[in-house]
C-alpha positions in Angstrom: -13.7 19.8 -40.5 -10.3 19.2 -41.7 -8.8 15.4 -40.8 -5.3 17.4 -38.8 -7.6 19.8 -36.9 -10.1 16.5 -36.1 -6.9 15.1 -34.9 -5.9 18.4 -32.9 -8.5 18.4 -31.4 -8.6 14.5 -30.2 -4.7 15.4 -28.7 -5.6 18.4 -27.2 -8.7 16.9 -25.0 -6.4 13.5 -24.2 -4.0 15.6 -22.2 -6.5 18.0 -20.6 -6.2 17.5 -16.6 -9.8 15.3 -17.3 -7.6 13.1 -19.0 -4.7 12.9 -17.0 -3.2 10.8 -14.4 -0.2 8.7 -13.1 -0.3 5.2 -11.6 1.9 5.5 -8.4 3.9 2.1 -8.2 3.9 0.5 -4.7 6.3 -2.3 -4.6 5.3 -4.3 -1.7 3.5 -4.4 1.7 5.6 -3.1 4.5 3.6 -4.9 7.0 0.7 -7.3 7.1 -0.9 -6.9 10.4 -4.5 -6.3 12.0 -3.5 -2.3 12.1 -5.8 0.2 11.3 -4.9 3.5 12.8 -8.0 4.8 10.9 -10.8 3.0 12.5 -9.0 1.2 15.5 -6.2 3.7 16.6 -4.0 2.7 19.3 -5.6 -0.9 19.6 -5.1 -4.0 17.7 -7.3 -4.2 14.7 -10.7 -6.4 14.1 -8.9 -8.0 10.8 -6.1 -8.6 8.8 -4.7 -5.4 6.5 -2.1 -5.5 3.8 -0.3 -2.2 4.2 1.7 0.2 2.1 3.7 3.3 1.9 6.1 4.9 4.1 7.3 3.5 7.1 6.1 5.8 9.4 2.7 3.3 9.5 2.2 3.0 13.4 -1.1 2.1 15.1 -1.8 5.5 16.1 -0.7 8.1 13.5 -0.7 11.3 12.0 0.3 13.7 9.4 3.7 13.9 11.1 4.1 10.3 11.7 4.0 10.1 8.2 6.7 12.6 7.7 9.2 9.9 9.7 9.5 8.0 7.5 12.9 6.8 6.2 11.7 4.7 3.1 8.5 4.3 1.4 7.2 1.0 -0.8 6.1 3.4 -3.4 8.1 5.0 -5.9 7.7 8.8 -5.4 10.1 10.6 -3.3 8.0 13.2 -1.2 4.8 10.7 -0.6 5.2 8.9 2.7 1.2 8.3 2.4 -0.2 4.9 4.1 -2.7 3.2 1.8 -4.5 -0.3 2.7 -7.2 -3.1 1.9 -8.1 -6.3 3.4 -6.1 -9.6 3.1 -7.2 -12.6 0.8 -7.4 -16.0 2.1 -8.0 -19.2 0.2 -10.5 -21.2 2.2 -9.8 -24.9 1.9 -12.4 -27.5 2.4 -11.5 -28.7 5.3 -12.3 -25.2 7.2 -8.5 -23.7 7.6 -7.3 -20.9 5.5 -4.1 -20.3 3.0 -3.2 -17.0 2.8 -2.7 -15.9 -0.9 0.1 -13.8 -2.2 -0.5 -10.4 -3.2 1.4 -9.9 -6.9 3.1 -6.9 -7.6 2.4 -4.9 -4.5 -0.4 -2.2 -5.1 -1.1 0.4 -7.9 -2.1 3.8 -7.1 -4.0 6.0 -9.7 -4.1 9.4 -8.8 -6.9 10.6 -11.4 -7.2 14.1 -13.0 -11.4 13.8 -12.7 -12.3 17.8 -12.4 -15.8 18.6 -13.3 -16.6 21.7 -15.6 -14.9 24.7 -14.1 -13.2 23.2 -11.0 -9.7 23.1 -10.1 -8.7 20.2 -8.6 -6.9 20.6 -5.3 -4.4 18.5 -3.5 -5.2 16.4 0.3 -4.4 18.6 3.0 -1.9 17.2 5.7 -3.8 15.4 7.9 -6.2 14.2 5.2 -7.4 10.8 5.7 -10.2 8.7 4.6 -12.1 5.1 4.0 -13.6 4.0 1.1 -16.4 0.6 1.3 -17.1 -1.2 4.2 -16.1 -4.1 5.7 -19.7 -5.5 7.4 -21.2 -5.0 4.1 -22.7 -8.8 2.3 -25.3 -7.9 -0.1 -25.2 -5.7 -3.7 -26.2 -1.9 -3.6 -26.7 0.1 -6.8 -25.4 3.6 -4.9 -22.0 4.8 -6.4 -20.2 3.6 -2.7 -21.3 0.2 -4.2 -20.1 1.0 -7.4 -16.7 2.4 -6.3 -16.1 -1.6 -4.8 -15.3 -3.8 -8.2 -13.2 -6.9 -9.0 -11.8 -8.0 -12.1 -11.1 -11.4 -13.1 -7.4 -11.5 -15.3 -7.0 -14.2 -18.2 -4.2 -12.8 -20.5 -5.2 -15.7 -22.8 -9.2 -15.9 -22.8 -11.3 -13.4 -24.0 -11.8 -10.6 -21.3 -14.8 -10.8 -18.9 -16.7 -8.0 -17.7 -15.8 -6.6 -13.9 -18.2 -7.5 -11.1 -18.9 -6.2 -7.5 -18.5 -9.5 -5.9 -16.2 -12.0 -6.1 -16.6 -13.9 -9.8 -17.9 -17.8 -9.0 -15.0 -18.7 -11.7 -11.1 -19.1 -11.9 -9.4 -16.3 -12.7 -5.9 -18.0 -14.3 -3.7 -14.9 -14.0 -5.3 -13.1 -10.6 -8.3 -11.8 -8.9 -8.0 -7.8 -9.1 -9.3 -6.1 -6.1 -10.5 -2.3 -7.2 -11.5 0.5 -5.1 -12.5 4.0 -5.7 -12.3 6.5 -3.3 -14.8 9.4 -3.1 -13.1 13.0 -4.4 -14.9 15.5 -2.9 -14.2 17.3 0.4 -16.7 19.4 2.4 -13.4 21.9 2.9 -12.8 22.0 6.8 -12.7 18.3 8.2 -9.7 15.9 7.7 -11.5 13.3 9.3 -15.5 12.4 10.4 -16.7 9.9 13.3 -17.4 7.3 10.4 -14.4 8.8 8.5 -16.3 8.8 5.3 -18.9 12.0 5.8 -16.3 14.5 5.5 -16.0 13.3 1.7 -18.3 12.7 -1.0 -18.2 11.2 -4.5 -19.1 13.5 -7.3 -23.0 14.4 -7.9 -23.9 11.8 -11.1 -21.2 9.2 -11.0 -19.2 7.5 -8.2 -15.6 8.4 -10.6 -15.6 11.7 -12.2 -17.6 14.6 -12.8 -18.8 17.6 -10.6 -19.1 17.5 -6.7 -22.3 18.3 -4.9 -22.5 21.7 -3.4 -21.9 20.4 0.2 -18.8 19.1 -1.0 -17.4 22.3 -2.8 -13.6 21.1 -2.8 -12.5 19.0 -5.9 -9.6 16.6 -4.9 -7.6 14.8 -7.4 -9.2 11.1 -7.4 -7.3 7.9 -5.9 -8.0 4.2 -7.0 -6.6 1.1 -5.8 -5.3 -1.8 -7.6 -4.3 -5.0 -6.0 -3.9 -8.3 -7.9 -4.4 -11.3 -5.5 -2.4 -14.8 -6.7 -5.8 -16.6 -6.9 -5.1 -18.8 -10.0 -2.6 -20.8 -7.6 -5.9 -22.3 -6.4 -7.3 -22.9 -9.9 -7.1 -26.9 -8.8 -8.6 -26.8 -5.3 -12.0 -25.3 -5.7 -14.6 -27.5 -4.4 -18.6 -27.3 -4.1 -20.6 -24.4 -5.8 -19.3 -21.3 -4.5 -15.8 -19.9 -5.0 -13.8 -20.4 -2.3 -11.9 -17.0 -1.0 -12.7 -15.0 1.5 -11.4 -11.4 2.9 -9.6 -11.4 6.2 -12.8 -10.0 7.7 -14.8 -13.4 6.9 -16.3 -12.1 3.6 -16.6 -14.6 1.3 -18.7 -12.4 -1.2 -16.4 -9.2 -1.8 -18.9 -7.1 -0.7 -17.0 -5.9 1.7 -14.1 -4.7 0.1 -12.7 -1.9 1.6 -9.4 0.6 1.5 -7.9 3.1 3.6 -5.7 6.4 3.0 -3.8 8.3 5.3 -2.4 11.7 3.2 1.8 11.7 4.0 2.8 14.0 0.7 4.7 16.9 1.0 1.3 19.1 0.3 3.4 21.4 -2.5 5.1 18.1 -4.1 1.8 16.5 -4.8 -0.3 20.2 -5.7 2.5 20.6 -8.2 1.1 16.7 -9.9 -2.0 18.3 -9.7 -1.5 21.1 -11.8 1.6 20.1 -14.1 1.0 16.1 -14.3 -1.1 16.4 -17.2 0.1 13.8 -19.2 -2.2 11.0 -20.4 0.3 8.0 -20.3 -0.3 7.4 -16.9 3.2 6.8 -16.5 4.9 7.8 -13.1 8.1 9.0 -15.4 6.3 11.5 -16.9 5.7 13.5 -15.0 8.0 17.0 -14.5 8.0 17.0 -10.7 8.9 13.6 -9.4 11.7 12.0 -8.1 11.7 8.2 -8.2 13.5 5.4 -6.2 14.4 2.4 -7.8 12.0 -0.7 -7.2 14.3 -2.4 -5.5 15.0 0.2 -2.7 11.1 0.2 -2.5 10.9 -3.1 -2.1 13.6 -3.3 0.6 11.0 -1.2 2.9 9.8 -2.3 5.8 8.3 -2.6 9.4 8.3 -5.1 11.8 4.8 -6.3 13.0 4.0 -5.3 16.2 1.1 -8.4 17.2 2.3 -11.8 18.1 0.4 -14.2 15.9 0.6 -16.0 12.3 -0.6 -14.1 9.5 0.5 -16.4 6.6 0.7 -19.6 5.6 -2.3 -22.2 6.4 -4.4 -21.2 9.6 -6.8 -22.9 11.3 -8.6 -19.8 11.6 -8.5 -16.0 10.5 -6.5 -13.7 12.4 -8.9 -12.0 15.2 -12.1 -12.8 15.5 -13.2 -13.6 11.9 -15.7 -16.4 11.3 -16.7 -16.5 8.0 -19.4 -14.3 7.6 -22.2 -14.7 4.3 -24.5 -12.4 5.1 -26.9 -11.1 4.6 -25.5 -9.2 7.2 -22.2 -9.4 9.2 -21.5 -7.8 13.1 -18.1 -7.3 14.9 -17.5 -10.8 16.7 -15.4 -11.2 19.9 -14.2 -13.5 22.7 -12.2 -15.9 20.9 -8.9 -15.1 22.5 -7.3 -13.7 19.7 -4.1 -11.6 20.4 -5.2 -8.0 21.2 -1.5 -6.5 22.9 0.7 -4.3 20.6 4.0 -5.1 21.5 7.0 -3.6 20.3 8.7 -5.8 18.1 11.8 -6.3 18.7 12.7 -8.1 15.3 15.5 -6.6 13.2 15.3 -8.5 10.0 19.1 -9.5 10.9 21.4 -11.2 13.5 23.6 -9.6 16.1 26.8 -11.0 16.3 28.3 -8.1 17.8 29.6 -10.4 20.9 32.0 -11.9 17.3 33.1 -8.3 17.1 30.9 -8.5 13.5 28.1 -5.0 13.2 25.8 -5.3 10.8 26.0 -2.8 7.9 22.7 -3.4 6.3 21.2 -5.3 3.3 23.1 -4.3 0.2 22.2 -5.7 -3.5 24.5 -7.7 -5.6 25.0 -9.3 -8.7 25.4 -12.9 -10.3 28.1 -11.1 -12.8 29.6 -8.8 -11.0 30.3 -9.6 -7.1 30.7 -6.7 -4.4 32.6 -8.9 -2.6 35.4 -10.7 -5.0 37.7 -12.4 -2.2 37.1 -15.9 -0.4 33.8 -17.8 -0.8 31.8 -20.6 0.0 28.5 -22.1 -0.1 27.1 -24.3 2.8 23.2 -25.8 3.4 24.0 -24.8 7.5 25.1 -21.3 6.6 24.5 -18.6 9.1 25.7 -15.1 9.2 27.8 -16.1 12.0 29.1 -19.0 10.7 30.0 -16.7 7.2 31.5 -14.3 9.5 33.7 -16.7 10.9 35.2 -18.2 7.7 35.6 -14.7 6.3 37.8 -13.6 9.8 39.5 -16.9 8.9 40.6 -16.1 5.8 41.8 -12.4 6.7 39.1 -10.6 5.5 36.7 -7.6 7.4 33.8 -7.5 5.4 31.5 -10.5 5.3 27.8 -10.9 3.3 25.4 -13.9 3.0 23.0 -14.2 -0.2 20.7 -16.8 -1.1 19.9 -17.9 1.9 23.8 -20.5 1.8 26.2 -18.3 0.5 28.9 -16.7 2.1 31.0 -13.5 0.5 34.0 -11.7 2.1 36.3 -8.5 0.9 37.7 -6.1 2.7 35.3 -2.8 1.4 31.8 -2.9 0.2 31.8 -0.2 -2.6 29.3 2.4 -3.9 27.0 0.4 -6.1 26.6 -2.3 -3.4 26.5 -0.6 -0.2 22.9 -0.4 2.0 20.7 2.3 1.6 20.8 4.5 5.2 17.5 3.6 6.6 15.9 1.0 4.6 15.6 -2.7 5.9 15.7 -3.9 2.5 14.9 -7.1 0.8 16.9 -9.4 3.0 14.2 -11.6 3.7 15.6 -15.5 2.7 16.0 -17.3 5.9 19.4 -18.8 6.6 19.7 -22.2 5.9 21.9 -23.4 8.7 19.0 -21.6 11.1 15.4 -20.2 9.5 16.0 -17.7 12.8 17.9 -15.6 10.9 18.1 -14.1 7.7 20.7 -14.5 5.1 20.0 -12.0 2.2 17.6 -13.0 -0.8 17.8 -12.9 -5.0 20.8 -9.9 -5.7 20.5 -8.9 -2.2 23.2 -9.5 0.5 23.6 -8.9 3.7 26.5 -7.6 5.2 28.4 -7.5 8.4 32.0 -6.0 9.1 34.9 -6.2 11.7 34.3 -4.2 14.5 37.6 -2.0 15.3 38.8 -0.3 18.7 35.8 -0.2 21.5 33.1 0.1 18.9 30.8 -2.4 17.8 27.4 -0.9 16.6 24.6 -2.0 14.0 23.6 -0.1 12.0 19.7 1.7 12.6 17.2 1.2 9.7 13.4 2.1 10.0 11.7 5.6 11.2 14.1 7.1 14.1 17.1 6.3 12.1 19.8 8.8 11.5 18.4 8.5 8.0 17.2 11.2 5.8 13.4 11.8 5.5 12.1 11.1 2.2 10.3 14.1 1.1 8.7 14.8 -1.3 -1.0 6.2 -13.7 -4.6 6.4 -13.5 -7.5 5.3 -15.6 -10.2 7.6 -17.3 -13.6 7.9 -15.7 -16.4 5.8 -16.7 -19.6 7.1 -18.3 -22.5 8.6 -15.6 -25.4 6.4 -15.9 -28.4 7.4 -17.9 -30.0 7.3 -14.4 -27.6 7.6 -12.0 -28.6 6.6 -8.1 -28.3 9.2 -5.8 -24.6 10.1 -4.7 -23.7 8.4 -0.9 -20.2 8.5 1.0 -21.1 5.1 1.5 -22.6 1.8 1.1 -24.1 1.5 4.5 -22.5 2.6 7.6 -20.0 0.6 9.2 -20.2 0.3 13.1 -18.3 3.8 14.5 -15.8 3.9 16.3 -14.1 6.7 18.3 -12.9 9.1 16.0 -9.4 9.7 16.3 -8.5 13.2 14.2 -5.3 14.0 12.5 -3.9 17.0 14.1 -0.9 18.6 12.2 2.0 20.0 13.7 4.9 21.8 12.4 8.3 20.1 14.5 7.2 16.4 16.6 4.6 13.8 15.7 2.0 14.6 18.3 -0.5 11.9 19.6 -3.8 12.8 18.2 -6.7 12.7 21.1 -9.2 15.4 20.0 -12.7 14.7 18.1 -13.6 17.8 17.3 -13.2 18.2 13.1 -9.8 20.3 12.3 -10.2 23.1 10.2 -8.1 24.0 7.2 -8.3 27.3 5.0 -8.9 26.1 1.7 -9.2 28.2 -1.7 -12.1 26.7 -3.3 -12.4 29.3 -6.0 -12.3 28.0 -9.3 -9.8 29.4 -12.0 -9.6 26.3 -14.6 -10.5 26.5 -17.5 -14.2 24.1 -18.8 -13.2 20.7 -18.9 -15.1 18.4 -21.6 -16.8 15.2 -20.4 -15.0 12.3 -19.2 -14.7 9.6 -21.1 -14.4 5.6 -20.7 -10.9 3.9 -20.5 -10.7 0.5 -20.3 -7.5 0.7 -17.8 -9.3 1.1 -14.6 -11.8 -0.1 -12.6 -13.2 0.8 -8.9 -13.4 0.0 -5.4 -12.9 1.3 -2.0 -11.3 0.6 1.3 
């Protein structure tokens, strides 16, 4: 065989759909809260998650919720999808815990993994599943366990090989958390009392390959990245053990876990499917999507909704979370940890309407080329009210605070500055005349203007808004085992809960109530052309909820 039709060939199977994928950026969280609309719907969650996606997220939530949503922490216009995982905690020696910062939000591989002669089909509205389990404390060898995987980053050591726990060494650049989700559906339920039975992961390995017959519908594959700051700690590790520990009081990473609640536009994300066969795995290539820019992602966000710390040191976990190490771990309660949802009234800025000043919203700026060119001042007791002031002082009706003591004023904001309609944005550096408010952040500023005649409004950001509604890279599978375990939809099943279906409806969000499995029509036919055998990419690596 000729060397150019060797390398044809090679070309031609790296951007078969097997091949293909895209990692969906997601910036930042949107909230950190114990919300899990999933498992504890309409109640205040067991643990701490880190959530991401469209603001829509609500405690109870479904397809149309989803479909609210003004902005999204993820890049692609048209996915308003919730996706989650428990929150790492460094646990000192003297018992409290230091919450550690998530770097670089979440990445979201959706995976081309078809098996011979299936077509791979996009989640249904409505569509939502768990991967892994939070109770679990010991090692299992079925591909749920397999699907749960952590890899320790050193950009300048030799690379060391994943493992399903948490590794008992430093890991100088991060602690990647992995989960894999399972890819194929039974067809007819968007949701199961343990919300994993509905799904399945393919018949001879947990990531790729052909689905079992009871699970006839091929669905394009997700994975979960999230890189935890752990080499912050690389100083403070005492005794034998490493020292972190998952918001659910798992100190082995066992438990690792990750939810999904589907919030594309259906037609957006089955056109990915089909035309997003490119084997770059980056977003931009592919045909069909819109992006936002990071920063717009980043800028979205919820307020919580529970009234308790989440960050920082704690003397204890949020909820009822000893630390649990097995070999097995149960629900705990009665330690009079918070359990009201209480609309939050938090706006992520101040209302000095009664100064006749409306807020506009956070805008971005920049070091070289100001939005706001006329007076200016910087002060360590700067507040937005005290920036409105001096810029009324001086004559002018637009006034903006940045970096937590600097004041702005002008007398328009213009295009490239001006707030996106219904994104909080990343105005999030407290003022430093009072840490009550907030004074914009790093190129972001936010602004207020002079109210005129009777009206003094602020603006609306968040779902509700006047807003628009946002509409609408992966890595390659690993090898099957030579013996592969029998396939499970999980490790061991977690403690059920009430299930709580999506139900989908075509105008208003309705409040879901019924647990009786909602049926779709599906095509499950197959029309794709044979797909040849997966093969290993060094890019990815699994977990699961």
């Amino acid at each position: 065989m000729s060397a150019l039709l060797t390398a044809g060939i090679v070309a031609a199977l790296a951007a078969s759909p097997v091949a293909a994928f895209w990692r969906l950026p997601c910036k930042s969280p949107i909230v950190v809260e114990r919300a899990d609309p999933i498992i504890s719907p309409g109640k205040v969650s067991n643990h701490l998650h880190t959530i991401v996606g469209g603001n829509g997220f609500d405690f109870t939530m479904d397809y149309n919720s989803t479909q609210a949503s003004t902005c999204s922490s993820c890049t692609v216009i048209g996915d308003n999808s919730n996706y989650w995982t428990p929150t790492l905690f460094f646990q000192h020696q003297n018992g409290s815990f230091e919450s550690v910062d998530q770097v670089g939000g979440m990445t979201v591989y959706y995976l081309q993994r078809a098996g011979e002669g299936e077509k791979l089909k996009a989640f249904p509205p409505g569509f939502r599943m768990v991967a892994g389990n939070p109770f679990k404390r010991t090692a299992g060898n079925d591909f749920a366990s397999q699907a749960i995987s952590y890899n320790c980053l050193d950009y300048n050591g030799p690379a060391k090989p994943e493992t399903p726990n948490f590794p008992n060494y430093n890991c100088p650049n991060g602690l990647r958390a992995q989960v894999f989700f399972p890819s194929c559906w039974n067809g007819k339920d968007l949701d199961s009392p343990d919300h994993m039975s509905h799904v399945s992961y393919p018949a001879n390995s947990y990531n790729s390959g052909k689905c079992p017959p009871e699970f006839p519908v091929h669905l394009i594959s997700l994975f979960f990245e999230v890189i935890w700051g752990t080499g912050k700690f690389a100083n403070q590790w005492y005794g034998d053990s490493q020292p972190f520990v998952f918001s659910m009081g798992d100190p082995t990473g066992y438990g690792g876990h990750g939810d999904f609640v589907m919030g594309w536009d259906e037609d957006l994300l089955q056109s990915a499917v089909d035309q997003c066969t490119n084997d770059s795995g980056r977003v931009e290539d592919c045909p069909v999507f819109d992006l936002i820019p990071d920063s717009q992602a980043t800028g979205c966000r919820i307020p919580p909704q529970i009234d308790e710390p989440v960050s920082g040191i704690l003397a204890a976990l949020p909820g009822c979370n000893p630390v649990q190490p097995g070999p097995v771990a149960t629900p705990q309660s009665g330690c009079d940890a918070p359990t009201a949802i209480s609309p939050s009234t938090a706006t992520f800025f101040d209302d000095i309407t009664s100064q006749g000043w409306s807020y506009v919203g956070c805008g971005t700026d920049n070091y070289y080329n100001r939005i706001l060119t006329g007076a200016s001042k910087s002060d360590d007791q700067m507040t937005n009210e005290a920036c409105a002031a001096f810029c009324d002082s001086k004559g002018f009706s637009v006034a903006g605070t940045e970096y937590s003591k600097e004041c702005y004023c002008g007398n328009s904001i213009p295009e490239s500055g001006k707030p996106i309609p219904g994104v909080v944005g990343d105005c999030t550096m407290k003022c430093s005349g009072d840490d009550s408010g907030f004074c914009g952040g790093a190129g972001t500023i936010s602004l207020y203007q002079k109210c005129s005649g009777d009206s003094c409004t602020n603006a609306q950001v968040g779902p509700g808004s006047s807003a628009p509604v946002q509409v609408a890279n992966p890595p390659p599978a690993a090898s099957a085992p030579a013996s592969a375990p029998a396939s499970s939809s999980a490790a061991s099943t977690p403690p059920t809960s009430a299930t709580t279906l999506a139900t989908v409806t075509s105008k208003a969000a309705a409040t879901p109530d019924s647990t009786a499995s909602t049926l779709v029509s599906v095509n499950t036919d197959s029309d794709s052309p044979s797909t040849p055998s997966s093969s290993d990419d060094d890019s990815t690596d699994d977990d699961s909820s």
